[in-house]
N, C-alpha and C positions, 0 to 999 in steps of 0.2 A: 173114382170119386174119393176113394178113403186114400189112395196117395193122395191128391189136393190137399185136403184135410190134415195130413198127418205133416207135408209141406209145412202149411201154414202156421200149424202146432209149432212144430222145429222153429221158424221163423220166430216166432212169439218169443220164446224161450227163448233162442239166443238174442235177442233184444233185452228182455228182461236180464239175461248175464250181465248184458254188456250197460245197462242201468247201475244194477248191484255198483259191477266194477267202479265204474265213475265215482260214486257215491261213496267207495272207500279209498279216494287216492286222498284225502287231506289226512284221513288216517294214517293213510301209508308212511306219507311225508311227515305225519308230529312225529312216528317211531323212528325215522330217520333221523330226525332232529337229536330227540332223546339218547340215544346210541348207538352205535356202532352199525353199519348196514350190513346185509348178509351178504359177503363178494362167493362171486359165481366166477370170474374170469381167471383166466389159471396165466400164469408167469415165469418164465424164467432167465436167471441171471446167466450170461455168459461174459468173463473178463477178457478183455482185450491186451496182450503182453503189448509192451511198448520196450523198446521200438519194434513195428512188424518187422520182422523180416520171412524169408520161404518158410522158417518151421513154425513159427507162431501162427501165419496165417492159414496153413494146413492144417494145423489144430482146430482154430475157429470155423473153418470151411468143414469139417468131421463133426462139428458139434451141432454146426447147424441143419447138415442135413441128417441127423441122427432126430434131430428133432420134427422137421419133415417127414420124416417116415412115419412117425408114431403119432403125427397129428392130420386126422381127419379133415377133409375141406369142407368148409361150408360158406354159406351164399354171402352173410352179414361182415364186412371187414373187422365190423365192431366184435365180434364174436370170435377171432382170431385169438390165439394164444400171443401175449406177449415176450418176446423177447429182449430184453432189456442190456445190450452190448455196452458194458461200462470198461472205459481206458482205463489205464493203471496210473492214472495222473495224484490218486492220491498218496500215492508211495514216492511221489515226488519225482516221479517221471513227466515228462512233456511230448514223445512221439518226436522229438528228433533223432532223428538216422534212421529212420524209417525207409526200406528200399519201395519204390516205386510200383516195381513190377509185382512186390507181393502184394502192393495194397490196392492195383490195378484189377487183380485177380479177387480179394477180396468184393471189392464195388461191382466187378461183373456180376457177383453172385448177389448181394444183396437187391439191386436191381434190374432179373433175371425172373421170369414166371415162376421159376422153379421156388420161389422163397414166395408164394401169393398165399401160402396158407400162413404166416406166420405175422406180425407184426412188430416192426422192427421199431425201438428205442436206442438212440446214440445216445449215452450217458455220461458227462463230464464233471466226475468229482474233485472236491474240494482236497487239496494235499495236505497227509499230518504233518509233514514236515516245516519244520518251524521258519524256517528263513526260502524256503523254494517256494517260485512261483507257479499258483496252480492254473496252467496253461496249454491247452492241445495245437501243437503246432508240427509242420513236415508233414508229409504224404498220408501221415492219420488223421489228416485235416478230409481227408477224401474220403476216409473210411465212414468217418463223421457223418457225411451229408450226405451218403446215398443208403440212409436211414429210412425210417416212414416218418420220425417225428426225434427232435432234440430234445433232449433233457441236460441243464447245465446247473452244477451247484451256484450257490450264491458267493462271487469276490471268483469268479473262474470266468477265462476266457479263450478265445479262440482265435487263428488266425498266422500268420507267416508260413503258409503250404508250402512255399519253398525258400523252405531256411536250408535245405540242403543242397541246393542248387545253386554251382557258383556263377551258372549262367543261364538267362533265359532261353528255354528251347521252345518253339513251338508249336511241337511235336504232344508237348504236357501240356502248354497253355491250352493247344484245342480238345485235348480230352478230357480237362477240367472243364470246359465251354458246353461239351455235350453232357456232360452228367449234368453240371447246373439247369442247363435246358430240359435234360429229360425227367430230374426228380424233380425240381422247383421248390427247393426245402428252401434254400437262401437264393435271393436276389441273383442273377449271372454277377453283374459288377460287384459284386463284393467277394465274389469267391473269384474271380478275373483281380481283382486287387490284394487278393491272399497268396497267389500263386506267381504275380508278375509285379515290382516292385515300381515299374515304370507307369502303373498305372493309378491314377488320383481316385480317390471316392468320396463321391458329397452325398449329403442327406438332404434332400429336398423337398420343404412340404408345400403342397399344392392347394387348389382349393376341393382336390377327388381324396386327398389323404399325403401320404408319406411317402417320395421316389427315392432309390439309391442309384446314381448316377456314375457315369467318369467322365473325363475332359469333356466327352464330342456330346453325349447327351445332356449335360448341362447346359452346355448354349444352344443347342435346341430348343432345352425347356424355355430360355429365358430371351430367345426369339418371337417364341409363341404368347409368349406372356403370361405362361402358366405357374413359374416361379413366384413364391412367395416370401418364403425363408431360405438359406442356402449355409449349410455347416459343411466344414469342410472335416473330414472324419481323417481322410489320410492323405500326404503330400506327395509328390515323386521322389521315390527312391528309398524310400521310408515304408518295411513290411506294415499291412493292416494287422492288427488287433481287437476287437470288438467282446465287451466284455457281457458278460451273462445278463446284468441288468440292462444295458442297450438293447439289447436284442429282444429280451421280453418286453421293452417298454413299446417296440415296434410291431409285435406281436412277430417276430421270425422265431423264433423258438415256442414251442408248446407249456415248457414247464420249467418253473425255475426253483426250485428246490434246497433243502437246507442239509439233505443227506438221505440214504438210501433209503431208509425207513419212510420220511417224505414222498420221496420218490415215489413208493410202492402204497400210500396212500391218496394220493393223486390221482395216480393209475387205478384205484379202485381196484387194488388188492390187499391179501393178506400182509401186515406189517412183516410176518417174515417171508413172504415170498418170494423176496429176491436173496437170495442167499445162494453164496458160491458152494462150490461141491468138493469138499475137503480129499471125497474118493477119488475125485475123476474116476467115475465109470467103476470102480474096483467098492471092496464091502468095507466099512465100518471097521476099525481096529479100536475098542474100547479100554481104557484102565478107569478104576472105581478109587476115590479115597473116601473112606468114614471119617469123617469127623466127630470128634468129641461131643461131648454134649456142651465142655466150655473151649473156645478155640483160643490159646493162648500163643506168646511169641516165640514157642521152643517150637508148637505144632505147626504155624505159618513157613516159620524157618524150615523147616524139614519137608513141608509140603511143596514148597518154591525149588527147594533143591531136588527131591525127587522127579517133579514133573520135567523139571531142566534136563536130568540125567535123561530119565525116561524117552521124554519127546527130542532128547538129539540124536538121535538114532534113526527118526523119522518115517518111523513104521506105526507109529500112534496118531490117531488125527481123529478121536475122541474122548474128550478127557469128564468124566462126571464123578461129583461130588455130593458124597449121598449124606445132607445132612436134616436129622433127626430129632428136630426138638433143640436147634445148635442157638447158644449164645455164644458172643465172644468179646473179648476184649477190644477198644476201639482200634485203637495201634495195629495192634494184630492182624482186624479183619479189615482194614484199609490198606494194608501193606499185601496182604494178600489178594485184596481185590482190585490193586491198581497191574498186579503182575499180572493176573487175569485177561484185564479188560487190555492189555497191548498183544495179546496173542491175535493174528491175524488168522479171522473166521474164516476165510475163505481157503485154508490150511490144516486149523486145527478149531474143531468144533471143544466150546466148554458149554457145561452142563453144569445145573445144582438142579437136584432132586431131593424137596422140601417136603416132610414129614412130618406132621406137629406141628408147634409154635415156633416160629425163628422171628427174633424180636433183633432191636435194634442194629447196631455193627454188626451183627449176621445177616440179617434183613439186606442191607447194603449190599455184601457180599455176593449173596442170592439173586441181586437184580443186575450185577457186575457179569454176570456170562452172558452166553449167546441164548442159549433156550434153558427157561426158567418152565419146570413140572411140579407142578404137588398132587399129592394124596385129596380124598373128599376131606378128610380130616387136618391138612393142613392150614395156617393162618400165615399172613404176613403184617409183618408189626404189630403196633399193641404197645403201648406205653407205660409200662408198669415194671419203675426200677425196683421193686422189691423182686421181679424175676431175675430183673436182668441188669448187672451192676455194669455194664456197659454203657447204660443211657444216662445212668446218674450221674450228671455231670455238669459243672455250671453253664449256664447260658454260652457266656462269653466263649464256650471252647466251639461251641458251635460255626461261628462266623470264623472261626480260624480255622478248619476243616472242610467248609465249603469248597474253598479253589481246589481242593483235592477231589472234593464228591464230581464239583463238575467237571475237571479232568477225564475222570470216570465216566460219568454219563457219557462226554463227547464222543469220548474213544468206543463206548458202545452205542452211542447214539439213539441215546434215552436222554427224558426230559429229566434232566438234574433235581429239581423240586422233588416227585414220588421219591431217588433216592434221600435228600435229606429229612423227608419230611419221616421215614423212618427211626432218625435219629432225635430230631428236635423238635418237640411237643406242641414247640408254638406257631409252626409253621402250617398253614391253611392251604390244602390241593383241593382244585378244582376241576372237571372236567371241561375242557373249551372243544368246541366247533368247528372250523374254518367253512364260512359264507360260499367260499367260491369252491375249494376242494372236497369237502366235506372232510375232510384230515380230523379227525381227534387225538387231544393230545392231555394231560394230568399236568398243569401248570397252577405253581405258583401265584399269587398278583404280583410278585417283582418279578417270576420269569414272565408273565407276561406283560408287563409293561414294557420288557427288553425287548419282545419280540420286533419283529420290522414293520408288520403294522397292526397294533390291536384291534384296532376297530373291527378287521373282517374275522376276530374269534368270540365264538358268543359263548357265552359261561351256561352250561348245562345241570351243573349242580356238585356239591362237596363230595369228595371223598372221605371216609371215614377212617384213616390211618389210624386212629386213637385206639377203635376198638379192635382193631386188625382186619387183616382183607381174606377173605376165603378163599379157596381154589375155585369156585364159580365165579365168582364176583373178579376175581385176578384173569379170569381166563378172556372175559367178557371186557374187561377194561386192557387188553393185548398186554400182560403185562405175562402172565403164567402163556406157554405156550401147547400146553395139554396137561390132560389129568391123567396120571398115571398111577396104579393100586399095584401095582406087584412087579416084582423083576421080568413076568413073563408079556406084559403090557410095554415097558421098557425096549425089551429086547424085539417087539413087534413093533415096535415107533420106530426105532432104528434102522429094521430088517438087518437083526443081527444072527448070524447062524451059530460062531463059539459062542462060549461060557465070555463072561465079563473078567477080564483080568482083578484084580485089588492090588494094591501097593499100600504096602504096610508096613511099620517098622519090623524092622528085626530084632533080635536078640539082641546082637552089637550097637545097633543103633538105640537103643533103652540104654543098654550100659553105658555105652558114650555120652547122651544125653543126660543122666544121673550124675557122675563125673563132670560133663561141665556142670549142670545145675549147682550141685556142690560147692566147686570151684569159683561161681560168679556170685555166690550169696553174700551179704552183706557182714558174717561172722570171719570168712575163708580169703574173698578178694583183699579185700586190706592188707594182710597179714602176704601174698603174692608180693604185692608191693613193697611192705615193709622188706621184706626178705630179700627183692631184686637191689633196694638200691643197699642195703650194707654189704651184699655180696660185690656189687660196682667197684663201693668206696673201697672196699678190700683189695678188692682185684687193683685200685687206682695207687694203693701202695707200694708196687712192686712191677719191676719192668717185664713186657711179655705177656702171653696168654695163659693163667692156669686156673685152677678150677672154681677160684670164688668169681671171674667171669664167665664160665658155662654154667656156672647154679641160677648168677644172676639176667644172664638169655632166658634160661628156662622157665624162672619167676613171671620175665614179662610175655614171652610166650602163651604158659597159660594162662595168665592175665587177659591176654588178648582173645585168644583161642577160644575160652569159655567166655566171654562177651558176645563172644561173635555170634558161637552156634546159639547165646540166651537173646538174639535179636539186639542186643545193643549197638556192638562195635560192627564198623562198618571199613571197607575201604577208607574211607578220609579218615577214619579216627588211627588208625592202622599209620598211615602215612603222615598223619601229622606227629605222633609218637616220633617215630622214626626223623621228622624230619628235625624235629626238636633235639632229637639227642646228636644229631650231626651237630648242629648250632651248638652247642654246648662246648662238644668236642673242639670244634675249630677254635672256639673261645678260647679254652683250657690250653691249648697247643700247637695254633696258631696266629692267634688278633691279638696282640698285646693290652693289657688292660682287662677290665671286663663291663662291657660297652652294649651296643645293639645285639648282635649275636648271642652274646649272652642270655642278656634278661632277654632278648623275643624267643629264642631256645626253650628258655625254662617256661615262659608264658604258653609255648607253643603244645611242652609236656604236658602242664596242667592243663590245659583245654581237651586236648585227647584223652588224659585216663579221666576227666570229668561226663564229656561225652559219653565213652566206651561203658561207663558206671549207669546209665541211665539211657530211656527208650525217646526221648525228647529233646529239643535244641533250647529250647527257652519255656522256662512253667508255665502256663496257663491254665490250670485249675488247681485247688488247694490241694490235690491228691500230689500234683506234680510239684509243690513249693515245698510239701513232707519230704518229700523224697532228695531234696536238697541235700538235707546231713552225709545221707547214706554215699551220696555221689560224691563228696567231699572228703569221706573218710577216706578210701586208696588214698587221696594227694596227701592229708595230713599222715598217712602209715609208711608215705615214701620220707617225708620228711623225717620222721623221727626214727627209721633204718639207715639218714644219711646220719643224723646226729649222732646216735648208738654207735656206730661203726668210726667218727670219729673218737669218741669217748674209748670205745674199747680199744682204739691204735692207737692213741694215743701216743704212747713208746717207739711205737713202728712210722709213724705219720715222718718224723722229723727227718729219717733216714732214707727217703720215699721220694725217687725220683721224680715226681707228680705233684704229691698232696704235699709236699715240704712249702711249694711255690702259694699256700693259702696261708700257711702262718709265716711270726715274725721268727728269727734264727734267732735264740739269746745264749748266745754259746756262751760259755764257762770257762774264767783260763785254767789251766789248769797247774800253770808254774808261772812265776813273774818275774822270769830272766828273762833279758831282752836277746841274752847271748844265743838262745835256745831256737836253731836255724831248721829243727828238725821238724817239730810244727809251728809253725811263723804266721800260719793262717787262726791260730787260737788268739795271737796277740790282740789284744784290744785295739789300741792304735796303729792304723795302717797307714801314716802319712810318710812315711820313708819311699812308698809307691810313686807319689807325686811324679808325674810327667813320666814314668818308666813303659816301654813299650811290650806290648806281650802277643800272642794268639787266642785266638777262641778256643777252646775244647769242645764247646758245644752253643747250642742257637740260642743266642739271647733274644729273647722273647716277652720282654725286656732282659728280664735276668736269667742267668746261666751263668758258666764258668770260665774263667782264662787263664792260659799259663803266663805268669810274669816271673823272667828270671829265675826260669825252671821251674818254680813252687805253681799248683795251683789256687786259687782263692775263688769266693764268692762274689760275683761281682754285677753290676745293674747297665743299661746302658741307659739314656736320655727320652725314652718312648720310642727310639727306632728298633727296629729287626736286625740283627748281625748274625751271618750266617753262622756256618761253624767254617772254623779254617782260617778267617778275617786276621787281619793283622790289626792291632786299637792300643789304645793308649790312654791309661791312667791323666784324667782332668779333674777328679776328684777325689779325697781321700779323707773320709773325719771320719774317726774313731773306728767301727768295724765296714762300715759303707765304702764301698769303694766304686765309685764311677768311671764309665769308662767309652771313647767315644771311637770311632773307626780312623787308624793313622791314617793321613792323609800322603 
């Protein structure tokens, strides 16, 4: 009797649970609405090398049963570990040359018992590459579909399985027949029209829904009279293509996507959960840089070329950046965080590890890596240019900086808005929704009006960037990726066993840096320039190479040198220098006249030491229109070294194989007997030349020199070139001029 009873008890109770329960699923779902949901499903990313061949696909076939092993079976498919097998289509690959046999072995596996614990994702990303098209096509078209479920970026598609096949075999068409049949992910006739070119594919809508057909079951359908609409998708002989929005609009693919992050919110996982494994299987190699508390363009510069050096070695594949309460210059920490944000995650993990306030262009910086950690006591942003003379800045520079934030974002594939809105005061973030995914995302109202369709994101409430974000509130809106308090928390997020390497300047590298600083300030630079060109002009009086042309290399050397390492001078400024002074050159001593060469020469110098003087191409704010002068001093300090240098040669100019050719000759006679055969080129009047035949001595360019009846004289020719050697003949002769044209 008292089990009965106690039966019934139990009974009671679990009814009453199961009332409760009921009773708080609206609840459930407002908190769901309101924020972020708690993911329980665990993920991971394995990339697919393209093209497969035997060693790639032994890699992926080791990765996946490594995964197998260490995951437990249970009953619910839903409950499965995600695997998420993404092609390397974004690197601008497409999976042609793909061999066969590797990817035949791959598809056994994927649809083989052995893979029932895992859940399988074919993921087709969008390529960075600017001009390639982002498209899975050849034998990893197979890999593709013996998946559990597609996932395709948005503007990617799929299709031409045998782009590598010069001939159709039948031997592939029927193994591509069975897989289609036995996974059922795409239609048979559409993957029968990816693999055999002979094959037509139409879209046929019915009045049960949507057929995809070829030749023979088209006129079936429209025997029967079941045809309604009939599009024809591909013709004979013509590979199928079918792009990511067809195929969601038909429901054959599950998820159509904007990029991994997407992705992995769809999937109802952690936003970082699909992340590549920089170790493959091996530990963490860590290097640390401190940054300043103000991040300037000497500390960027050195920080870009360290990691360069560092990471080409390829034994680093953790790079974190420990910054402290860091501001920085905008320039600065945008050039730095665009070098960041093109390091490929799935290689080389970055890291910033925020402590304190990091406001504005640091702010940036901070959300430009892969995994963003603070302290309980750290903030992000906060608008208040009395901290941070970063932000101070007009309106207008904002909207010029943009294409650059969202470069950034892209590349790390963050909503662009959170990064500007760090920057510009006036910009309003939101927390959105997504209806159908439940995807949340910190937009804008102009990023979301871009988005592809607004309607399915519902606005949840403002973010507060003004007063800054906490490391709770950052963690919570997936922006911070954990909270980290001490190096020894660090090193257990990592599962790191050494000590953290640091890379820091050196001794050399402060002195170096001192020295250029020095050398690029606005008292020091000028006076390089001044110096380089009266050492030129010097050197241009006298034939040969001696040392007023090695003083003046060396002027524009460190000219350059110390531009470069202070962030200004760059490659193009470098080369356009250079390209100028050839033009000048050729002017001087070969283009008769002084013409295009010339003046684009000189235009070409001034724009490179103007650039090389300054951190910008064109002013836009009044800090950058100040800075004007200071960029224009080097040109006018070149100018007045060329002047100087002709003033002080003055004496030497006239007798100046070179610089004689810029002034006029006003020779002097110095006796005025006409008998006087000995210098006969002082004589004023040279018309006794008339019609007299002579040789060049040297390239008239126009002018130069020629022997007539043994004596030589000064002589021009008409705007043509005459070698040296030429035979010519006096056509003109007034006073000291003497013209001269090539004997015919």
């Amino acid at each position: 009797m008292f089990v009965v009873h106690e039966y019934f008890r139990n009974l009671l109770t679990g009814l009453l649970l199961c009332a409760v329960a009921q009773s708080a699923v609206p609840q459930v779902q407002a908190a769901v609405v309101e924020g972020p949901s708690d993911r329980v499903r665990t993920g991971h990313l394995l990339r697919i090398p393209l093209p497969i061949d035997d060693r790639a696909a032994a890699k992926v076939k080791q990765a996946l049963m490594r995964l197998v092993d260490r995951t437990e079976a249970v009953v619910r498919p839903e409950d499965r570990p995600l695997v998420v097998l993404e092609f390397e289509t974004d690197r601008g690959k497409t999976g042609s040359g793909s061999e066969f046999e590797a990817c035949i072995g791959l598809a056994r596996l994927l649809t083989s018992s052995d893979l029932n614990r895992l859940n399988t994702v074919a993921h087709i990303p969008k390529t960075r590459q600017p001009d390639a098209e982002s498209e899975l096509k050849g034998h990893a078209v197979l890999v593709a579909i013996c998946a559990n479920q597609i996932a395709m970026d948005k503007g990617t598609r799929i299709g031409n399985a045998g782009a590598d096949e010069k001939t159709v075999d039948p031997l592939i068409v029927n193994f591509y027949r069975g897989i289609a049949a036995k996974r059922l992910l795409l239609p048979v006739p559409i993957i029968l029209s990816m693999i055999d070119p002979g094959q037509e594919l139409y879209r046929v809508r019915t009045d049960e829904g949507v057929v995809f057909a070829d030749q023979d079951q088209l006129v079936d359908l429209e025997k029967s009279g079941d045809s309604i609409e009939t599009t024809t998708l591909t013709r004979q002989g013509k590979p199928t293509f079918l792009t990511s929005e067809q195929l969601y609009e038909d429901r054959l693919i599950q998820f159509l996507t904007e990029s991994r992050t997407d992705l992995a919110q769809q999937l109802d996982l952690e936003p970082g959960a699909l992340e590549g494994d920089p170790t493959e299987g091996q530990q963490w190699t860590a290097v640390q840089i401190n940054l300043p508390s103000y991040l300037d363009d000497r500390t960027a510069t050195w920080t870009i070329r360290s990691l360069q050096k560092e990471l080409a070695s390829g034994k680093t594949n953790l790079v974190i950046l420990d910054m402290n309460a860091v501001i920085g210059d905008l320039d600065a920490s945008l050039r730095l965080a665009t070098h960041l944000s093109k390091y490929d995650s799935d290689r080389i993990r970055t890291v910033a590890l925020v402590t304190g306030k990091t406001t504005g262009p640091a702010a940036v910086l901070a959300l430009s890596v892969d995994h963003l950690l603070m302290n309980d006591d750290a903030t992000l942003g906060g608008h208040d240019p009395n901290d941070d003379p970063g932000v101070a800045t007009a309106d207008s520079t904002w909207d010029d900086v943009k294409p650059e934030i969202r470069r950034i974002a892209e590349d790390q594939q963050r909503d662009w808005s959170i990064m500007m809105a760090m920057l510009d005061p006036r910009l309003k973030v939101a927390r959105y929704r997504n209806r159908d995914s439940g995807q949340v995302r910190l937009l804008s109202s102009e990023q979301w009006s871009e988005s592809a369709e607004p309607d399915r994101w519902v606005e949840l409430g403002d973010v507060d960037v003004a007063a800054g974000i906490g490391a709770a509130e950052a963690s919570q809106l997936y922006l911070a990726r954990a909270i980290v308090n001490d190096s020894d928390q660090l090193k257990t997020f990592y599962q790191l066993d050494a000590e953290i390497r640091t890379l820091q300047k050196s001794s050399t590298d402060m002195w170096i840096e001192k020295v250029a600083a020095t050398l690029s300030s606005p008292l020091v630079a000028p006076w390089l320039l001044f110096g380089a060109m009266f050492f030129f002009s010097s050197e241009m009086s006298a034939p040969g190479l001696g040392v007023p042309g090695f003083l003046a290399a060396v002027c524009v050397m460190l000219f350059f040198w110390s531009q470069y390492l202070d962030g200004n001078a760059d490659a193009v400024e470098i080369l356009l220098f250079v390209a100028g002074l050839v033009f000048v050159i050729l002017e001087i001593f070969v283009v008769p006249g002084f013409g295009v060469f010339g003046i684009g020469g000189l235009l070409m110098l001034v724009t490179s030491i103007v650039l090389a003087s300054q951190k910008f191409l064109l002013p836009r704010t009044a800090e950058e229109i100040a800075q004007i002068p200071y960029s224009l001093a080097p040109v006018l300090a070149a100018g007045l070294g060329f002047f100087a240098a002709l003033f002080a040669l003055r004496k030497v100019i006239p007798n100046s194989p070179y610089l004689s050719r810029l002034i006029l000759d006003s020779r002097r006679k110095k006796e005025l007997s006409f008998e006087d055969e000995v210098d006969s080129e002082s004589v004023v009047d040279w018309s006794f030349l008339m019609d007299r035949a002579g040789e060049t001595v040297t390239r008239l360019n126009p002018s130069g020199k020629a022997r007539i009846d043994g004596q030589v004289y000064d002589v021009i020719s008409k705007g043509q070139m005459i070698a040296k050697g030429e035979p010519v003949i006096v056509v003109e002769a007034v006073a000291n001029r003497v013209v001269v044209a090539p004997k015919i």
